[in-house]
N, C-alpha and C positions, 0 to 999 in steps of 0.2 A: 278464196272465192266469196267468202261469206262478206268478207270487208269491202269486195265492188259490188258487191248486192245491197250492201247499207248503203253504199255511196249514190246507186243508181236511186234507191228509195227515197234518198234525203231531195234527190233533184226530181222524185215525180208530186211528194210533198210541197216544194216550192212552186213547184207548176199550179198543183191544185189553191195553195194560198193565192198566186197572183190572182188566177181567175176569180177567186171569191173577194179580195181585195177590203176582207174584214168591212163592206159596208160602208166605207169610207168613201167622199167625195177626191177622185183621180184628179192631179194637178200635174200635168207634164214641163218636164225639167230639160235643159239641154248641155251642161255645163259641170264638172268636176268643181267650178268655186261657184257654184250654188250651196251654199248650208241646208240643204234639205230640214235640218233638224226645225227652222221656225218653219216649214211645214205640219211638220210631226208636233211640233207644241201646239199646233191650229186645231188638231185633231184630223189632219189631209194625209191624203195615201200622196207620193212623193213617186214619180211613172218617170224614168229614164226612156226618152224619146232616142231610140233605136231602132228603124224604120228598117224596115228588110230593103234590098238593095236590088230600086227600080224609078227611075228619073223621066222615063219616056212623057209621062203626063205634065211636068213640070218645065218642058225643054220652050213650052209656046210660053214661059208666061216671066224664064227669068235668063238671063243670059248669058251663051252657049257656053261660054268662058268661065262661069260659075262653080265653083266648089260642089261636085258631085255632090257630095256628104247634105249641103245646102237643099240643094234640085231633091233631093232623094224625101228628104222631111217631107220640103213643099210637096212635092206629087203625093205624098200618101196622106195629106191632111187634106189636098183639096178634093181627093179620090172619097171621101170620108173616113179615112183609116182612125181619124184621131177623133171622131165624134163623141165617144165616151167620158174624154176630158170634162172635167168643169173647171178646167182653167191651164194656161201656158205660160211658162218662166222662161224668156228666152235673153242669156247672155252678151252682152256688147262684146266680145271675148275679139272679134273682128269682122271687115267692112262685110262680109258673108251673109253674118249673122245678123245683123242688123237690117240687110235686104230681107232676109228672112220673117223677121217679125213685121218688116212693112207690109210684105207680102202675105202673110199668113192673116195678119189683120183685115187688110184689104179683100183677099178670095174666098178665105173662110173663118170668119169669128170666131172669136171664142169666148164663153160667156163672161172668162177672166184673162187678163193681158198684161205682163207686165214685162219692162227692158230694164233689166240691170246691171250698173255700168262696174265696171270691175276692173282698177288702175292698172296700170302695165309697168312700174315701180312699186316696189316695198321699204317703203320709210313711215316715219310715224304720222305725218300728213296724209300716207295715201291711206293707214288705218283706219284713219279717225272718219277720210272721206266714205271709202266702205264702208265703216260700221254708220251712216246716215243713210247709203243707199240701202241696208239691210233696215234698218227703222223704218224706213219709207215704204219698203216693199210689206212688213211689219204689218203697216199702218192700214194697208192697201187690201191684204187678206182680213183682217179684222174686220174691216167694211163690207166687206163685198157675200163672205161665209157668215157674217155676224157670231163671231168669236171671239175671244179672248184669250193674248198671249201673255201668260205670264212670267215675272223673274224664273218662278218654280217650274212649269210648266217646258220651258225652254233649256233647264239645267237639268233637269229628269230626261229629255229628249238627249239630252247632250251625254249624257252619260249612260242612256243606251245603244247611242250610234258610238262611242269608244267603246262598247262591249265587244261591239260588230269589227272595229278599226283591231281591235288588239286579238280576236279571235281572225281575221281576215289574214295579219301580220306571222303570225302559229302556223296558220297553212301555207302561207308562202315561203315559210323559212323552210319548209319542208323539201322545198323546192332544190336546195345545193345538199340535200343527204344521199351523196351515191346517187341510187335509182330513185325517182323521186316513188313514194306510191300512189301519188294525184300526176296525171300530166299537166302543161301548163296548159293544153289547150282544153282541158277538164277545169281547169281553173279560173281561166275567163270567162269561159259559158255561165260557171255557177256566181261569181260575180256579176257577171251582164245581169242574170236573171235577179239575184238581190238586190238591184237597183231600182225593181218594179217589186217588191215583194214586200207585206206588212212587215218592219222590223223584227217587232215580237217572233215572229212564224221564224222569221231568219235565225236569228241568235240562237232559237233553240236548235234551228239545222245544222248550225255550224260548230255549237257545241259541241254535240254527238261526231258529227264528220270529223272533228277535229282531235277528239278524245281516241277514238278508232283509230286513226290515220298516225298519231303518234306512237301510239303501239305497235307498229307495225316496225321492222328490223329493216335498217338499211342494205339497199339493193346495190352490187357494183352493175356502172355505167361504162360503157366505151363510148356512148355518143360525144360528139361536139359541142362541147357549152358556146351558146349564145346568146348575146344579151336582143331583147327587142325594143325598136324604140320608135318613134314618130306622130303621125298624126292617127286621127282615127281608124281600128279597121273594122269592116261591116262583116264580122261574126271572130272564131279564132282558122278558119280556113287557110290563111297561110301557116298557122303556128301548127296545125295538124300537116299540113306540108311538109314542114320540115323537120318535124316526129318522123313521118314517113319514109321520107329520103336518109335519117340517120342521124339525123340533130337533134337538140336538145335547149328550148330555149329558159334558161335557168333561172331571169329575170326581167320581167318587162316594164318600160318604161309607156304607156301605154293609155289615152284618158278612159276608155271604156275597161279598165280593168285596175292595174295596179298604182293608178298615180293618183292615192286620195292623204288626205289628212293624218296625221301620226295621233294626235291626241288634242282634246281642247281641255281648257281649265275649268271646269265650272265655278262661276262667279256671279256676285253682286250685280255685274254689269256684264250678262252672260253676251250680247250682240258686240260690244268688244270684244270677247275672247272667240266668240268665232270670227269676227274679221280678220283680227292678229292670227287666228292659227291657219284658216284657208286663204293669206296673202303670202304667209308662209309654208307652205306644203312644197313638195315637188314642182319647181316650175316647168309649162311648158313652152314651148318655144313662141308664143304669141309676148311674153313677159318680156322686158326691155333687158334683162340683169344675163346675158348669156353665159356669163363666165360662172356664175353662180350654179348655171344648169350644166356644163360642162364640167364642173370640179365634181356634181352629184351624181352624175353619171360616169364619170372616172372612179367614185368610189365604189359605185353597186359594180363595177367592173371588175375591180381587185377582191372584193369582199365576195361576189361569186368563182371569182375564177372561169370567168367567161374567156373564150378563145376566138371571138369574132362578135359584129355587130351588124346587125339586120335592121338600117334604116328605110321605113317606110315610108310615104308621105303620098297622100290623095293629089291628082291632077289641079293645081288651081289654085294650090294651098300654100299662099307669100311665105306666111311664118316658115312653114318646118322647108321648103324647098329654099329661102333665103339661110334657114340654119345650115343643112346640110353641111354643105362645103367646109363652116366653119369647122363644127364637128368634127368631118373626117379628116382635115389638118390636125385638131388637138390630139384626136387618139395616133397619130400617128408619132408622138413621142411617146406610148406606150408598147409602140410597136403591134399593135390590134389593128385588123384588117375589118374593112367597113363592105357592106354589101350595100349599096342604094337599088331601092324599087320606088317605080311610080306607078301610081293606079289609079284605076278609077273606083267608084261604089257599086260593085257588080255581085257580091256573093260569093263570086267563081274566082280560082286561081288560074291564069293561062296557061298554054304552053310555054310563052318564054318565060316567065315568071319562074316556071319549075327548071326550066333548062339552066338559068342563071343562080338558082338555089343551089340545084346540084352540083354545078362547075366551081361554085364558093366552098362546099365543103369537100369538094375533092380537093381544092386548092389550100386547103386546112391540113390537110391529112397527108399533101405531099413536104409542107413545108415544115409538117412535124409540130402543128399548133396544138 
């Protein structure tokens, strides 16, 4: 009991650091290959724009057809939800996002603006092009904060977001021991919220969480390992779901949680090593290289011992709804049974949604997965 009582602690602690936000000018991010860290060398708090899940305000102004996820930002910036910002980082990542920053510039300013283009191949040209869109953007916050980023400044930043990468990786491994003692839907929460939280404050949370939570004696599980994978979801509401119902999702492939960066090199020419390390991370399915995302996702399959795959993918959304299909062909020379959901940005899980989860792992459990 003492050990969920530190855990509950550690996430009322990180509540209290977002709100106070060390003082720092908020710079909102939208994107898993944003290097936050030349934030962090600016001396900028780094705000993962994660908009609670409401579009109605946003439906007159982008169209109807649009990416939930999209409609969802827009309405809560022009509602004034993001007024606190002193500035928006919004990724080229696809044609969505890019209405987005038209739009966002157009309805509601923001005192800082910037669109960064980020290749959809990983060859050494498309590095070298990133690491000019990262100078650029560089160039832009130095301007605009009147700051200075330095070699130093950048490689200190760098190697305290790998403090966070390699303490993040500790707790997720945790994840395939028996009964896990974090769930995973405890796990994304307190990642979503890292994402808005002064690093420093973080690293010491997860320290501690992680120091604890190691000592802790593996649990036996009967649930169902699953792997999760898709596009965005707006909270962990389905992954409590399917805790709920008797599952167990052991791994997730997922941007607002576990698909970030392994490590960067600190270097000489630190804006090169993080373009080579975040054109290299986890791809997701917006990237050109499919095969590359389907062998990495075959392996965190084997490597957890997952016995089923829970693809999700938001209404509207080309990438992961054009992946799909591929997907569920390759796993099927694993013999791994695919779940597809499509949703929308709502908050809430439906009735079918739970009726289709249930019938997936009943159909586990007859087939003897």
């Amino acid at each position: 009991m003492q050990d969920r009582l530190t855990f509950k602690e550690i996430l009322q602690d990180l509540a209290k650091a977002q709100a106070s936000g060390e003082g720092k000018p908020l710079v909102g991010w939208t994107c898993t290959y944003l290097p936050v860290e030349i934030l962090e060398a600016a001396g900028l708090q780094p705000y993962r724009i994660l908009p609670e899940p409401s579009s109605e305000k946003a439906d007159g102004y982008l169209d109807p057809n649009m990416c939930p996820l999209v409609k969802t930002n827009l309405g809560k910036a022009i509602t004034g939800g993001y007024s606190f910002l002193s500035g928006i980082i919004i990724l080229n990542t696809c044609d969505g996002m890019r209405r987005l920053y038209d739009a966002w510039r157009f309805y509601c300013p923001s005192p800082f603006s910037f669109l960064l283009d980020v290749p959809k191949t990983v060859t050494s040209l498309s590095v070298s092009y990133f690491k000019e869109g990262l100078k650029e953007l560089a160039t832009q916050v130095e301007k605009h904060f009147k700051v200075e980023i330095t070699t130093d400044s950048l490689n200190q930043a760098i190697e305290e977001a790998n403090l966070t990468r390699s303490l993040s990786r500790r707790l997720i491994s945790l994840q395939g021991r028996g009964a896990p003692p974090v769930k995973h839907s405890e796990l994304l929460d307190l990642l979503s919220l890292g994402s808005r939280t002064p690093r420093s404050v973080f690293n010491k949370a997860l320290e501690k969480m992680v120091r604890v939570l190691e000592g802790e004696p593996a649990g036996v599980s009967n649930a169902y390992r699953l792997l999760l994978t898709g596009s965005s979801l707006d909270g962990s509401a389905l992954v409590r779901l399917i805790e709920e119902l008797g599952g167990e999702v052991t791994i997730s492939d997922i941007c607002p949680g576990t698909r970030f960066v392994d490590y960067v090199e600190p270097s000489a020419d630190p804006l090169f090593s993080l373009s080579h390390a975040y054109l290299h991370k986890t791809a997701c399915a917006r990237m050109f290289d499919s095969e590359s995302r389907i062998s990495a996702l075959k392996e965190s399959l084997l490597k957890s011992k997952a016995q089923g795959v829970v693809y999700f993918s938001l209404k509207f959304c080309d990438p992961f709804l054009y992946e799909a299909p591929f997907l569920e062909e390759a796993l099927r020379e694993l013999d791994i049974p695919v779940l597809f959901l499509e949703g929308e940005y709502t908050g809430r899980v439906g009735g079918g949604v739970r009726t289709r989860v249930q019938a997936f792992l009943e159909m586990l459990e007859k087939n003897g997965k």
